[in-house]
N, C-alpha and C positions, 0 to 999 in steps of 0.2 A: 414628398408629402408635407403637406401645411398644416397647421392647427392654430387654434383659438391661442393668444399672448397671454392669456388672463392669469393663467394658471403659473407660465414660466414669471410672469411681473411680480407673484403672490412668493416664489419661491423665493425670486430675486429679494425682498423686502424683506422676507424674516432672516435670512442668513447675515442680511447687513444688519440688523435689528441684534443679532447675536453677538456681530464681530464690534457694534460700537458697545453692546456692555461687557462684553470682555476687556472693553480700555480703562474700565474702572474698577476693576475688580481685581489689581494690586493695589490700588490707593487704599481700596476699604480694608485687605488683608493687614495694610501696615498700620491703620489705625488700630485694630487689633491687637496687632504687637505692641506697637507704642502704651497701649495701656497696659497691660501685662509688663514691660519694663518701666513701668510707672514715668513716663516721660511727659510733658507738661504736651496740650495739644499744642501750643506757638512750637515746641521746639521739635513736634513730629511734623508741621506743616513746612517748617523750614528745610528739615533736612529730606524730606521729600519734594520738593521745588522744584527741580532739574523732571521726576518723573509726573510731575501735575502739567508741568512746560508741556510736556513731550504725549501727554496725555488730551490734552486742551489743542496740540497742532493736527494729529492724531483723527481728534472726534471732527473738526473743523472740515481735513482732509477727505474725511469719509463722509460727511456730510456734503461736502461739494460734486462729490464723484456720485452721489446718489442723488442727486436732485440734476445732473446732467443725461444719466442714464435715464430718470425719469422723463426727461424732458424726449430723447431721443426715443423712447419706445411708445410715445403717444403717437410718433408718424406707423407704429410696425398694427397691422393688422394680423398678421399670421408669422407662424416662426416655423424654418425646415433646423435639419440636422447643424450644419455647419453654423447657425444664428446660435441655436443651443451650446454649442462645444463655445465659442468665442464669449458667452455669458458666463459658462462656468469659471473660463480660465480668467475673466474678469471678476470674477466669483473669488476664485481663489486667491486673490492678490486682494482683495478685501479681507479675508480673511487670514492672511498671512500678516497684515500691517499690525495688529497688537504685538508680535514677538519682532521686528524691529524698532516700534515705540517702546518696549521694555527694556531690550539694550540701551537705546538712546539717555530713557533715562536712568539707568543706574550705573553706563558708564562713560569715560571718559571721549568726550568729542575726539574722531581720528576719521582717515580715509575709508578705514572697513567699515565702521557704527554708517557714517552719513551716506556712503557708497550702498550699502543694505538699504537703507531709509528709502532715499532719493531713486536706487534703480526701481524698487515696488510699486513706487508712485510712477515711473518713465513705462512699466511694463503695462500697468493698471489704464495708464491714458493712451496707449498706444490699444491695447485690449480694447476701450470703448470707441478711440477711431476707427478701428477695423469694424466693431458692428453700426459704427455711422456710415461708412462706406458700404457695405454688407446692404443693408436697407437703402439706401439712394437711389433713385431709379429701379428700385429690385420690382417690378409689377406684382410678383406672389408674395411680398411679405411689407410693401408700403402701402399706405393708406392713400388711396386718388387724391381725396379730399383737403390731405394734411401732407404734403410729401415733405422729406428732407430739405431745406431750404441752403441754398449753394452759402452762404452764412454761416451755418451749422459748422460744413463742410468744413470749410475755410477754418474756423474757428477752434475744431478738435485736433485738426492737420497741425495748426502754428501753434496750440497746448504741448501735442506730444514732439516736437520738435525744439520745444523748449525743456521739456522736461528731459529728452533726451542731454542736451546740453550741461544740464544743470546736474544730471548724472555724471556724466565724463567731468565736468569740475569739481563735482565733490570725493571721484575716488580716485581720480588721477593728479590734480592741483593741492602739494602741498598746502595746508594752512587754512583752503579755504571753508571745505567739511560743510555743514549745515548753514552758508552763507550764500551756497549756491541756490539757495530757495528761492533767493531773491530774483533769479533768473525769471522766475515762473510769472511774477509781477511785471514785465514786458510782454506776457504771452499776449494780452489781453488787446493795449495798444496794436501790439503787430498783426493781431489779427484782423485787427477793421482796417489796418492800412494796405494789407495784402489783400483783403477783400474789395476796397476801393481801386486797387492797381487791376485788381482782374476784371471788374465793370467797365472800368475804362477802356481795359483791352480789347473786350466783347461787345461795345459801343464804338470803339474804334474800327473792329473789322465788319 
């Protein structure tokens, strides 16, 4: 059974609307405290630095994963069961990423802190390619008009496979910890080149 998106899009939006001000609302608690310990504001902004960092990667983060998701359900006309459950569990990893931004920042860089961070994000982007794939071709739930573009495709595929990546080196790679992000900065390249290699294929045969 299919139904109108309007309503799951409206749900999607305010849960992320929730889980970005929850990223700010230890910062505001600690200004709080900082005046209550009469602490100068320079020297409450300093020593919360590491969680405004982690705060500012955070809001950044989730702002990109929702303007993807947005981008991705302008193709969905209708949504069954199984669209709904792969939203949620994308849902929830939205909603999970403040309590590993909070570890991050109040504690020391290691293989658990970045290994927490990095797999949320590797689960979160694998969660939105599986509803890119989900909708592709799906007749009952893509728009004729607007379908999934093999681009798209290509594009969320070479994301979560970098992101996976950048998982396995931040919990398993001594040393490297939240350096692995930088991984994610090749997603972008590798995706127009593996999109160019597969036109050519499909041009080829």
């Amino acid at each position: 059974m299919t139904r109108d998106p309007d309503r799951l899009v409206l749900f999607t939006d305010a849960v992320v609307a929730i889980a970005v001000t929850l990223l700010i609302l230890p910062l505001v608690e600690a200004v709080t405290e900082a005046a209550q310990a009469d602490e100068t504001a320079w020297a409450m902004v300093h020593d919360q630095k590491d969680a405004i960092y982690s705060f500012l990667l955070s809001f950044v983060v989730i702002a990109r994963f929702w303007l993807t998701h947005h981008r991705v359900f302008e193709h969905v006309k209708a949504y069954n069961r199984l669209l709904v459950q792969l939203n949620l569990l994308w849902l929830l990893c939205i909603v999970i990423l403040p309590f590993p931004t909070e570890i991050m920042g109040h504690f020391q860089s290691s293989r658990f802190t970045a290994g927490f961070y990095v797999g949320t994000l590797a689960v979160l982007s694998f969660c939105q390619t599986g509803l890119t794939l989900l909708i592709h071709g799906h007749r009952e739930l893509e728009v004729d008009e607007n379908p999934v573009t093999g681009r798209e495709v290509v594009g969320s595929i070479t994301f979560s496979v970098f992101s996976l990546i950048a998982f396995l080196l931040a919990a398993l790679v001594p040393g490297v910890n939240f350096y692995s992000l930088f991984a994610l900065f090749v997603a972008a390249p590798a995706a127009r080149l593996a999109y160019r290699l597969r036109e050519r294929r499909v041009s080829a045969g």
